[in-house]
Legacy VTK file of the C-alpha trace (Angstrom):
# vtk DataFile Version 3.0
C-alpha trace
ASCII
DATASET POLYDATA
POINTS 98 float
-55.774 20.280 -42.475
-55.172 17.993 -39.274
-52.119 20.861 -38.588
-54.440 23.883 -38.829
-57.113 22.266 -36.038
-54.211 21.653 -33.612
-53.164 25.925 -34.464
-56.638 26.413 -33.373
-56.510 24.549 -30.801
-53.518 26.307 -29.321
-54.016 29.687 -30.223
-57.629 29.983 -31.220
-59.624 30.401 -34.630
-57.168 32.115 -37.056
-58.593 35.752 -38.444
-57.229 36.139 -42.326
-56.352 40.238 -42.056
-57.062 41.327 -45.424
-56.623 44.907 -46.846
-59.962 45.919 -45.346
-58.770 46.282 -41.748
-55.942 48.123 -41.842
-58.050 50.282 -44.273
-60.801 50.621 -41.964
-58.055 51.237 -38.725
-56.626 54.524 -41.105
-59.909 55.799 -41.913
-61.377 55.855 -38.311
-58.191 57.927 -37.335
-58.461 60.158 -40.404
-62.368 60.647 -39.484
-61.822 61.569 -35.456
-60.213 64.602 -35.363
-63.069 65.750 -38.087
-65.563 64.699 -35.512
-64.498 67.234 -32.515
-64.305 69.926 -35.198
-67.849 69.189 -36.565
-69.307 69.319 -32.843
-71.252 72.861 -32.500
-69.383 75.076 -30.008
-70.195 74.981 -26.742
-71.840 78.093 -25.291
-69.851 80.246 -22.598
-70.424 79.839 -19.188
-73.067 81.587 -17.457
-72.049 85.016 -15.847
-73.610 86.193 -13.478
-76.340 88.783 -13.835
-74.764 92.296 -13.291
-75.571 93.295 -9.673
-77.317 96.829 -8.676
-75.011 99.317 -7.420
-74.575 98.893 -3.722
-75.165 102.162 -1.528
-76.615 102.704 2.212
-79.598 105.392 2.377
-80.176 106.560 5.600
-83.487 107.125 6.913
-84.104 108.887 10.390
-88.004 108.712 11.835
-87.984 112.345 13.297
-85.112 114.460 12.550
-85.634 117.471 14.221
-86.330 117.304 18.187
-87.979 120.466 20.160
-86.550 119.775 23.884
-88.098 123.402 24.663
-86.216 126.103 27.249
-82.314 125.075 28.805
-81.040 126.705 31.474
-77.723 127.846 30.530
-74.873 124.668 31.368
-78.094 122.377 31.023
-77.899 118.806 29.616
-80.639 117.215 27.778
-80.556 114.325 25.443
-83.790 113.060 22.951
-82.957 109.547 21.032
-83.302 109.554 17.187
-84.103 106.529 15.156
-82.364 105.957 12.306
-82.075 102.760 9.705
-80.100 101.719 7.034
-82.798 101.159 3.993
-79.757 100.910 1.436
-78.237 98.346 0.363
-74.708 98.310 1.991
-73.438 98.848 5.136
-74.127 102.262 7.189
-71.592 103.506 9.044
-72.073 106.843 11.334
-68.853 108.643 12.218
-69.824 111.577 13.220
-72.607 113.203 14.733
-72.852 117.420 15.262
-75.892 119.191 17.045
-77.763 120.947 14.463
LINES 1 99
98 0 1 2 3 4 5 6 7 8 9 10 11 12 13 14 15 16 17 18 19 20 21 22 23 24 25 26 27 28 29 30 31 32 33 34 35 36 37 38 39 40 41 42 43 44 45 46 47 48 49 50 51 52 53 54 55 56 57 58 59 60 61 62 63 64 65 66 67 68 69 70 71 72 73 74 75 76 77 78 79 80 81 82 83 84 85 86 87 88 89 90 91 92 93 94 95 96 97
């Protein structure tokens, strides 16, 4: 008895491992892997919502001008207004008298 204090002393209170333990160790492993599979499946991300086609629409104020009588050689001008109320990008490239 005086020989198991001084053990004690050195190297702390003894722990008996019985069959339980090593049982216990095995089943834990056995029983983790089961745990991931019995998780419900996580949902997919989040997409994004699908996005409305993407055009320009051109929109001029008045599109016909009346700049009356020309002499012949003559140069007039008139300014037309015109605004992109689309969606994407307007790009002109070419204008023509009408």
């Amino acid at each position: 008895m005086r020989q198991d204090s001084r053990l004690r002393e050195r190297h702390g209170p003894r722990h008996r491992l019985g069959v339980w333990n090593p049982l216990c160790v095995l089943l834990g492993l056995l029983l983790l892997p089961w745990g991931a599979w019995a998780s419900p499946p996580t949902p997919p991300p989040a997409t994004e919502t699908p996005k409305t086609p993407t055009f320009p629409k051109i929109v001029v104020q008045s599109p016909q001008a009346d700049l009356g009588e020309v002499m012949e050689n003559g140069t007039v001008s008139h300014d037309f207004v015109v605004r992109n109320e689309g969606n994407a990008p307007l790009v002109v490239e070419q204008v023509r008298p009408g």
